[in-house]
C-alpha positions as CSV (number, residue, x, y, z in Angstrom):
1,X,-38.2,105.4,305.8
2,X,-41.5,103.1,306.1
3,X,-44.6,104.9,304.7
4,X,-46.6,106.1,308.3
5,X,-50.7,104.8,308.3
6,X,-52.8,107.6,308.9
7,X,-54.6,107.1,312.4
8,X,-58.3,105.3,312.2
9,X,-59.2,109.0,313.4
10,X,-58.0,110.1,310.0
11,X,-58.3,107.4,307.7
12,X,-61.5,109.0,305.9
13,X,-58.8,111.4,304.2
14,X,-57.1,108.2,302.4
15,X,-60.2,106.5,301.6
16,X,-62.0,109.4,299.7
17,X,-58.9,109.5,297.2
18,X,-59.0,105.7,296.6
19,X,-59.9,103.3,293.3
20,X,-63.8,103.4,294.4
21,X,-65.2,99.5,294.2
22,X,-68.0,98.8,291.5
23,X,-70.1,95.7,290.2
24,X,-71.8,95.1,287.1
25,X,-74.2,92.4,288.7
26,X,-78.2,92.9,287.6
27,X,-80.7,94.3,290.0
28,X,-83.4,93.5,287.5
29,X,-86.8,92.6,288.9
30,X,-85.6,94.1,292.5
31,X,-88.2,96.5,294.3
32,X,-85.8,99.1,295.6
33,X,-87.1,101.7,297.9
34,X,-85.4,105.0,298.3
35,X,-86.0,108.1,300.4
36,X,-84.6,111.7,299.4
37,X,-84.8,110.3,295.7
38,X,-85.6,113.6,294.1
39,X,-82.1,115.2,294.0
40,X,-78.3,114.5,295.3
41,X,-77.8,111.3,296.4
42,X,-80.9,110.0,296.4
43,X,-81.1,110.6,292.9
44,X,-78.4,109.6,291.7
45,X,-79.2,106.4,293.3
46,X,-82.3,105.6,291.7
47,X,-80.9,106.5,288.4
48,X,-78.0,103.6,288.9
49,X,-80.4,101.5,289.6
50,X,-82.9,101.9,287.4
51,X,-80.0,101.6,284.7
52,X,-79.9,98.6,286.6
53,X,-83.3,97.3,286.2
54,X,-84.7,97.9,289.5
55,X,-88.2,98.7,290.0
56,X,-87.9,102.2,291.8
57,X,-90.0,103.5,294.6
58,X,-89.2,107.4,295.3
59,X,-90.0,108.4,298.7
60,X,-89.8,112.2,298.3
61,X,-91.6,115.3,299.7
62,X,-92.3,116.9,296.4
63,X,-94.7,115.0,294.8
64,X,-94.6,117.5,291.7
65,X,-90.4,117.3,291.5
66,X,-90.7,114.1,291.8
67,X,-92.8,113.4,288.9
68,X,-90.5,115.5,286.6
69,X,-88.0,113.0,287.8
70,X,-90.5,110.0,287.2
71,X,-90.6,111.3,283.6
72,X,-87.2,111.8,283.0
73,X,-85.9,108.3,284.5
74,X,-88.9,106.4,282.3
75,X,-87.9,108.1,279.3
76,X,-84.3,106.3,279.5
77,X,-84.8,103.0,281.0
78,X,-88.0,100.4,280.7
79,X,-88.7,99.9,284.7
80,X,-91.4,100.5,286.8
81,X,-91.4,104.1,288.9
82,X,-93.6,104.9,291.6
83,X,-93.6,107.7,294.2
84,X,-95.0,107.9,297.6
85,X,-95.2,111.6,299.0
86,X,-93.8,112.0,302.8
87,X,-92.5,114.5,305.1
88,X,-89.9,113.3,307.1
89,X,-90.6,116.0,309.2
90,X,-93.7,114.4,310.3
91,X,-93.2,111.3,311.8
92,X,-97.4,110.7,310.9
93,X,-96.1,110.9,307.3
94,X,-93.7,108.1,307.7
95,X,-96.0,106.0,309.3
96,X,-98.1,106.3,306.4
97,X,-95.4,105.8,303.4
98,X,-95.0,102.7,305.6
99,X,-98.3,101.7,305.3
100,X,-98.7,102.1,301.5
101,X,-95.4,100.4,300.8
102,X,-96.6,97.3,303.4
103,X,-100.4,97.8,301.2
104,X,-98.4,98.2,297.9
105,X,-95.5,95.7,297.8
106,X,-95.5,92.5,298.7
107,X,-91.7,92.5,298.5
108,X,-88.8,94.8,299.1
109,X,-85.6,93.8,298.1
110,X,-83.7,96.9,299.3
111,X,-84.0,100.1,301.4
112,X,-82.2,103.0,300.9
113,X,-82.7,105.6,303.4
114,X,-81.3,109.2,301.9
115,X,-83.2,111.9,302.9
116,X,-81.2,114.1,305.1
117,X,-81.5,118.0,305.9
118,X,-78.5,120.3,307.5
119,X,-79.5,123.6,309.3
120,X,-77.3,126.0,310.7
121,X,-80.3,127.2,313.2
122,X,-82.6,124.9,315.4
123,X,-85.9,124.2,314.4
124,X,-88.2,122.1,315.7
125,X,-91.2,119.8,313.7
126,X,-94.6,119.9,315.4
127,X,-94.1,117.3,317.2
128,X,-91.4,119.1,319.2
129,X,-89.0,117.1,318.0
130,X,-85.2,119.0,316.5
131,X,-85.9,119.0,313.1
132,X,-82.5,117.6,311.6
133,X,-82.6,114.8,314.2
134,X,-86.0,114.0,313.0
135,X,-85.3,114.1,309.1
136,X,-81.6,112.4,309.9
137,X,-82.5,109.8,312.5
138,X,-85.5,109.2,313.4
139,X,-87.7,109.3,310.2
140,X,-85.1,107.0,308.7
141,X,-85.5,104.6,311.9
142,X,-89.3,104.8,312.0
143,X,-89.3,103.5,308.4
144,X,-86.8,100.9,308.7
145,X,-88.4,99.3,311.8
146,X,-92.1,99.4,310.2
147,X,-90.5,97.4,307.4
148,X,-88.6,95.0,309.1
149,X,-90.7,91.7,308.8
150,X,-91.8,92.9,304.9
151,X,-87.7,93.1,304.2
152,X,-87.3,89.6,306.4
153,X,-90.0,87.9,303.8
154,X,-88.3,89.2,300.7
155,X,-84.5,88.0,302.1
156,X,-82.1,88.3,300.5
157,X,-82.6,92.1,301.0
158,X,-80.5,94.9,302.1
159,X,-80.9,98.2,303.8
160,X,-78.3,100.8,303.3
161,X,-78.2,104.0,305.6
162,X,-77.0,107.0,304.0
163,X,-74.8,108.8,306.9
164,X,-71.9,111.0,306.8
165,X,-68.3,111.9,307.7
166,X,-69.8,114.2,309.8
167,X,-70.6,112.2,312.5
168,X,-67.4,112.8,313.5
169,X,-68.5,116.0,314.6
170,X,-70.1,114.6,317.5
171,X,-72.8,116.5,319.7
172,X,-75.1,113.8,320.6
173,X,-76.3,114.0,323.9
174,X,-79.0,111.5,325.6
175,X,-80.5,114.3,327.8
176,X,-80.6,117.0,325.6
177,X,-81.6,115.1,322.2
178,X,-83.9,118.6,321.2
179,X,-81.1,121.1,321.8
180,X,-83.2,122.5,324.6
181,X,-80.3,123.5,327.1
182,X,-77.5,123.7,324.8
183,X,-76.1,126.6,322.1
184,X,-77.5,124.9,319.0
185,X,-74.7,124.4,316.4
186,X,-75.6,123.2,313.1
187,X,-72.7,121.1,312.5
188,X,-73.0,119.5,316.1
189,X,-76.9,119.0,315.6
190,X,-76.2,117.4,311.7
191,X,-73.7,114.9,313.5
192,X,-75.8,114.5,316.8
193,X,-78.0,112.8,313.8
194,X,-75.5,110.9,312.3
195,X,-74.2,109.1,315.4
196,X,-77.6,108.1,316.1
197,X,-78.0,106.6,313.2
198,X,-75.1,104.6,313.5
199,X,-75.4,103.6,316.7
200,X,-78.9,102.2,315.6
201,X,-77.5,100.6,313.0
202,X,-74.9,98.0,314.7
203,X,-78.4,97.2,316.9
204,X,-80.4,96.9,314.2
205,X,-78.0,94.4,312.5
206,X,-77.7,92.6,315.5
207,X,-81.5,91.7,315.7
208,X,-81.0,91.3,312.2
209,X,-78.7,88.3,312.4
210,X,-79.8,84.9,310.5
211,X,-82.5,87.2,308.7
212,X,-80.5,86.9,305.5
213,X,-81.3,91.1,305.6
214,X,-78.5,93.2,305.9
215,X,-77.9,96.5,307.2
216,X,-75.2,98.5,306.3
217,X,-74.5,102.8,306.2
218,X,-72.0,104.7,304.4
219,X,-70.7,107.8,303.6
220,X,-71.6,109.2,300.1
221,X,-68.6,110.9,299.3
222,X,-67.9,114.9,299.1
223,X,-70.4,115.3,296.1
224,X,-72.4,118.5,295.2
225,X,-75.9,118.2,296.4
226,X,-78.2,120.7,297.4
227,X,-78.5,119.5,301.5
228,X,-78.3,122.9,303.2
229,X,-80.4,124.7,301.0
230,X,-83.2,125.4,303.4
231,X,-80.7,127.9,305.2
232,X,-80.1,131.8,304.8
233,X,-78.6,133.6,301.3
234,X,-75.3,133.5,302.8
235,X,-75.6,130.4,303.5
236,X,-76.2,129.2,299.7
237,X,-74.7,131.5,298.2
238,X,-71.3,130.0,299.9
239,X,-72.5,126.7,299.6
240,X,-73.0,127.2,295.7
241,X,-70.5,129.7,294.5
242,X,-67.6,128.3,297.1
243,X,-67.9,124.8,298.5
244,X,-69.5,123.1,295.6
245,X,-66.1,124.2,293.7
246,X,-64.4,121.3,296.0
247,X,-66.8,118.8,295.7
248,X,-67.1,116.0,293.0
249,X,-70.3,115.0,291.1
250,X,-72.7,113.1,292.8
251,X,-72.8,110.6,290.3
252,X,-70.1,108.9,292.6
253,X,-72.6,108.6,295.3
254,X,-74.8,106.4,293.1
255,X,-72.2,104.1,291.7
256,X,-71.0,103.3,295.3
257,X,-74.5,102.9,295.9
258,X,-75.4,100.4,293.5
259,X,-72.5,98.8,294.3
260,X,-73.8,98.2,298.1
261,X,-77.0,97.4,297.2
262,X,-76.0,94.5,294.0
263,X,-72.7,93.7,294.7
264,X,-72.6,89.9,295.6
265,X,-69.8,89.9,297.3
266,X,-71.6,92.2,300.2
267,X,-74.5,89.7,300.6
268,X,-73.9,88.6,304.4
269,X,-71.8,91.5,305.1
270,X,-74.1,93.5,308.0
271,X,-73.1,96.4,310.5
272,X,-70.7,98.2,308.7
273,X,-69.7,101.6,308.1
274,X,-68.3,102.7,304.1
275,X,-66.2,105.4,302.7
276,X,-68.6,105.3,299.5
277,X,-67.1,101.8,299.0
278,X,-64.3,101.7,301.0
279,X,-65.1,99.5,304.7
280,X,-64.0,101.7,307.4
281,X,-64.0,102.3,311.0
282,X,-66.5,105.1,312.6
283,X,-65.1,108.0,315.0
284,X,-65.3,105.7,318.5
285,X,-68.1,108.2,319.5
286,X,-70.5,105.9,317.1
287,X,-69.4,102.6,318.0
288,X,-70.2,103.2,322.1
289,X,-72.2,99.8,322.4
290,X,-74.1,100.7,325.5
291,X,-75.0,103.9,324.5
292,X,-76.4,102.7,321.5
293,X,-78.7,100.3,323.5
294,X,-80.0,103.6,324.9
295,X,-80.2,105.2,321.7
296,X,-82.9,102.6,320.3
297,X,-84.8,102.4,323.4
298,X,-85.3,106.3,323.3
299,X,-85.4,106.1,319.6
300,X,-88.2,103.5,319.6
301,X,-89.8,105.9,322.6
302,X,-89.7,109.0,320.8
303,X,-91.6,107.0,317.6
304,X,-94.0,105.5,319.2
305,X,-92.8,102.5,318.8
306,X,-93.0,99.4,321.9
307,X,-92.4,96.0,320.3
308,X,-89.5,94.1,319.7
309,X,-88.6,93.2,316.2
């Protein structure tokens, strides 16, 4: 009897048990920028790549956290680490990381953005914006579109968007993007993010095209990290004590990371969606053309942004 494919619905289920890609190519001298760099993914990532010999710029929200890191990542490898303290919560924080980095670094060879926040109640940052589709979408936006034009001058550069599986839980809506009039759901409001995200992306690799910048997201694999951690005791305690006992280490994350961000063979490839490694095809809720279209233009409304890249 032939072997049966699992549906592209399903495919995600084959691709987080497969031989994960890897590449031993240098990043030395590269100015790599990451967001959410002081624990899970994040970390992990600048860790590769400092191993790599990548110049490391944490974007983090704990400026004290961060510099334990700082210490910890000089002490092994002989690179340059810097940190640049922002909320993602507030949009006026991003704008400013953005202006230090444009001040700071006359090139930027890669973008990583990793910060990401789950809540299982709705929230909303002062701006009035949900809070998880602020951290989740459009910090991550904001920062990539203030950076454009740097990342253009330093081509060849790369952008890699940290999403999940769990955009394929759906629950973006383009009327009620704040959870205003609808029972908010924290798996539904993390994937709400998510599709965003993705649906930005394919746009922002088409205006992208001939740039010699490419922008590609992925999914970081099922690794223990502490996203969630701003919820209830019961919450964590489940999170800790249960679901980590499923997960793998998050060192994972940052392999398949590295590998996106130095592997030469990925050096034109743009507007794509990873399984850590693995190229893959998004839930069709995320690959809805037109409604990405309207996704950036309220995106780039909703961040005060007006021009055209």
């Amino acid at each position: 009897m032939p072997k049966r494919e699992l549906p592209d619905e399903l495919i995600f289920i084959k691709n987080r048990r497969a031989i994960q890609r890897a590449t031993t190519a240098s990043m030395a001298g590269k100015v790599c920028v990451v967001s959410g760099s002081s624990s899970g993914v994040g970390l992990e990532a600048i860790k590769r790549l400092a191993r790599g010999g990548a110049q490391i710029v944490m974007v983090c929200r704990n400026p004290d956290k961060a510099d334990t890191i700082r210490k910890e990542v000089l002490a092994l490898y002989n690179v340059r680490v810097d940190i640049i303290t922002s909320d993602f919560s507030d949009l006026d924080d991003v704008r400013k990381a953005a202006n230090i980095l444009l001040k700071d670094y006359p090139r930027i060879d890669v973008l990583i953005n990793s910060a990401g926040l789950h809540s299982t109640t709705r929230t909303t940052t002062k701006a009035g914006f949900e809070t998880v589709f602020c951290v989740n979408h459009l910090a991550p936006f904001l920062l990539t579109y203030l950076l454009l034009e740097r990342l253009k001058k330093s081509a060849p550069a790369r952008i890699i968007q940290v999403n999940s599986e769990g955009h394929r839980f759906g629950g973006l809506d383009l009327d009620d993007l704040n959870w205003e009039h609808r029972h908010y759901m924290g798996l539904r409001g993390y994937g709400a993010s998510k599709v965003a995200q993705l649906l930005t992306t394919w746009e922002f690799a088409d205006r992208l095209k001939g740039s010699r910048v490419t922008i590609n997201a992925m999914h970081p694999g099922d690794v223990k990290t502490n996203i969630g951690n701003n919820n209830g005791p019961l919450y964590r305690w489940f999170l800790h004590n249960v679901t980590w006992h499923t997960l793998k280490d998050p060192l994972l994350s940052g392999e398949a990371l590295y590998y996106l961000a130095a592997a030469p063979e990925l050096a034109e490839v743009s507007g794509r969606f990873f399984h850590l490694t693995i190229d893959e095809k998004p839930a069709t809720n995320a690959l809805d053309r037109e409604k990405g279209r309207k996704v950036w233009d309220l995106s780039m409304e909703m961040t005060g942004l007006t021009a055209s890249p």
